[in-house]
Every structure is written in structure tokens, then in C-alpha cells.
LUMSE-764873 format. One line per field, with one value per residue: x, y, z of N, C-alpha, C, CB in turn; chain; residue number from 1. Coordinates in steps of 0.05 Angstrom, whole numbers. Last residue first. Glycine has a CB too. Layout:
n.xx: (X_...)
n.yy: (Y_...)
n.zz: (Z_...)
ca.xx: (X_...)
ca.yy: (Y_...)
ca.zz: (Z_...)
c.xx: (X_...)
c.yy: (Y_...)
c.zz: (Z_...)
cb.xx: (X_...)
cb.yy: (Y_...)
cb.zz: (Z_...)
chain: (A_...)
n: (NUM_...)
END
This chain:
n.xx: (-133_-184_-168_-147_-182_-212_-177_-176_-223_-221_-183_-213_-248_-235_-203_-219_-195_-149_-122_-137_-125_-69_-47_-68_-25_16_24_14_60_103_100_90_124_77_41_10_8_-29_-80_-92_-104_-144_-188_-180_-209_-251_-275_-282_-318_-359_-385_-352_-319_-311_-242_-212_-169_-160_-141_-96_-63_-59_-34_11_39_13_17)
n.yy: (57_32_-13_7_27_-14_-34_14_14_-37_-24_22_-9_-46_-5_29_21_0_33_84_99_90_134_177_167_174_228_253_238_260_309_302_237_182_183_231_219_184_207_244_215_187_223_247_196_196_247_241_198_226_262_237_249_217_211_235_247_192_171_199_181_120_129_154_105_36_-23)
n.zz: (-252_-226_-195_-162_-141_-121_-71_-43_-25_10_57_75_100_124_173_199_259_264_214_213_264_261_233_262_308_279_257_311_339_314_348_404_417_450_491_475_417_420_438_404_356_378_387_331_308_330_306_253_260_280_239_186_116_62_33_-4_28_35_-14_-26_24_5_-55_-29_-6_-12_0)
ca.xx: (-115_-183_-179_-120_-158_-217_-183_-151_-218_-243_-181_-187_-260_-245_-193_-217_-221_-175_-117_-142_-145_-82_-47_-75_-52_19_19_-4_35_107_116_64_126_93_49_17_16_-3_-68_-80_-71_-124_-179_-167_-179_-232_-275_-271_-292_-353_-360_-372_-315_-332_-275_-237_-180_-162_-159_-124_-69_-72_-56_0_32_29_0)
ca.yy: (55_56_-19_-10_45_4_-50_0_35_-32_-51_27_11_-48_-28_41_40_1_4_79_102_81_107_167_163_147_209_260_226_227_309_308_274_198_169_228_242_174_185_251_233_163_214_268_209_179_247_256_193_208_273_239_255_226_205_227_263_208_153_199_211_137_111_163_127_69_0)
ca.zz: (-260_-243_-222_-178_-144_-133_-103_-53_-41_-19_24_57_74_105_151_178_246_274_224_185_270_284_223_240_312_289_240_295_347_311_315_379_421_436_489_504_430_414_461_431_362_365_403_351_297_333_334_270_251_298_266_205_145_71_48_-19_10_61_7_-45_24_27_-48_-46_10_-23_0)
c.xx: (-103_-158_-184_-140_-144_-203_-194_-157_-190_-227_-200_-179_-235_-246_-202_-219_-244_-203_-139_-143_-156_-111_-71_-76_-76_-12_11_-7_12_66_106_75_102_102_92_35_25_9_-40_-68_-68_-98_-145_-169_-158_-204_-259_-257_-273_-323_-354_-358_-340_-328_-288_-260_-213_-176_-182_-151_-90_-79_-72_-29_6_24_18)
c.yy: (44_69_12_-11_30_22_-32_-17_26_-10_-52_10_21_-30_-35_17_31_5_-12_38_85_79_89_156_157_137_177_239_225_225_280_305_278_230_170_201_249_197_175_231_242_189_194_251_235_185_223_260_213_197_247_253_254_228_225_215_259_238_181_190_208_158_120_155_148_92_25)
c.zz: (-281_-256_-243_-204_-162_-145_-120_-80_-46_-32_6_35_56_83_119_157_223_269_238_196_237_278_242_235_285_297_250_273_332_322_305_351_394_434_470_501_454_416_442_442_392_365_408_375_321_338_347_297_257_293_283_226_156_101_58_2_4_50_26_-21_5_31_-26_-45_0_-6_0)
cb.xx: (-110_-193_-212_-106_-141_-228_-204_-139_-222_-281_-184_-165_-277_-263_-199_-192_-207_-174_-95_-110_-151_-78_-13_-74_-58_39_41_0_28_142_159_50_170_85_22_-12_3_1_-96_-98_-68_-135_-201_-182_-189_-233_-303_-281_-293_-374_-376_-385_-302_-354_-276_-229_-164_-129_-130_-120_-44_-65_-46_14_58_19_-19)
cb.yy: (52_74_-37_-49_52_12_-76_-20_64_-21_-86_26_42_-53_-54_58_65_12_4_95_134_99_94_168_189_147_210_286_237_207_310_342_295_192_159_225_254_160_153_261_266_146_204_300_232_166_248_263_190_187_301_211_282_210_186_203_259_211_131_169_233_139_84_157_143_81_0)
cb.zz: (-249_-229_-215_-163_-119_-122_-104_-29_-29_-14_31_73_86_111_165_179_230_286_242_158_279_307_226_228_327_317_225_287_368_345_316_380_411_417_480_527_428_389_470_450_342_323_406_354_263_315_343_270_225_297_292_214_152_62_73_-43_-12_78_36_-75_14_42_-41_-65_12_-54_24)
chain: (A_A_A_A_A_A_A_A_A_A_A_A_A_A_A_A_A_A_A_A_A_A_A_A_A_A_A_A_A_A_A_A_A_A_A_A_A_A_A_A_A_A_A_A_A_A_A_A_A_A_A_A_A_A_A_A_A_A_A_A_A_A_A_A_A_A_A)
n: (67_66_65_64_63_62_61_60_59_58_57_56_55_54_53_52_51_50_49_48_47_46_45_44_43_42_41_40_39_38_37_36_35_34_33_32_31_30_29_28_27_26_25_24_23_22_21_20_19_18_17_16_15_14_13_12_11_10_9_8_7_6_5_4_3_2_1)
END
């Protein structure tokens, strides 16, 4: 999975505030965990891993096929 691939990903969804509201729970707690430089991307990842899974491996096959 590409970096590239993700940032399109993250562009193209549809934000709830509940997803919202993961995402700033997922950077604070790797932020306290981590220095905020590292927490902001770690919590993201966090939240695309937990979160997110499926919908990333659909818009992944999707991506390969619009390509």
C-alpha cells in the first residue's frame, strides 16, 4: 500500500463527526504516548488500522482498477 494511495484515500472520504472524533482521540493518546511530531501520524495510522480497515481494502481495489 502506497503512500500516495492513502493521502487519495483520506481526501476522498466522507468525514462523520464520529470519525472525527476517533482520529483526535487516536492523536491525543499517541501524543501522550509519543512527542506530537510522531503522534499525529501514528494516531492516523491508528485510526485507518482500527477504524478504517475495510474501507481502505475496498478503495484500494478500486484504485487499482481505475488505473
Amino acid at each position: 500500500m502506497s503512500l500516495n494511495l492513502i493521502i487519495d484515500y483520506l481526501k476522498d472520504k466522507q468525514w462523520s463527526s464520529t470519525d472525527l472524533m476517533y482520529v483526535i482521540i487516536y492523536m491525543v493518546i499517541a501524543s501522550l504516548l509519543t512527542t506530537p511530531i510522531f503522534g499525529i501520524p501514528i494516531g492516523l495510522a491508528a485510526f485507518l488500522y482500527f477504524n478504517d480497515k475495510e474501507n481502505l481494502q475496498a478503495y484500494q481495489h478500486n484504485y487499482k482498477n481505475r488505473k
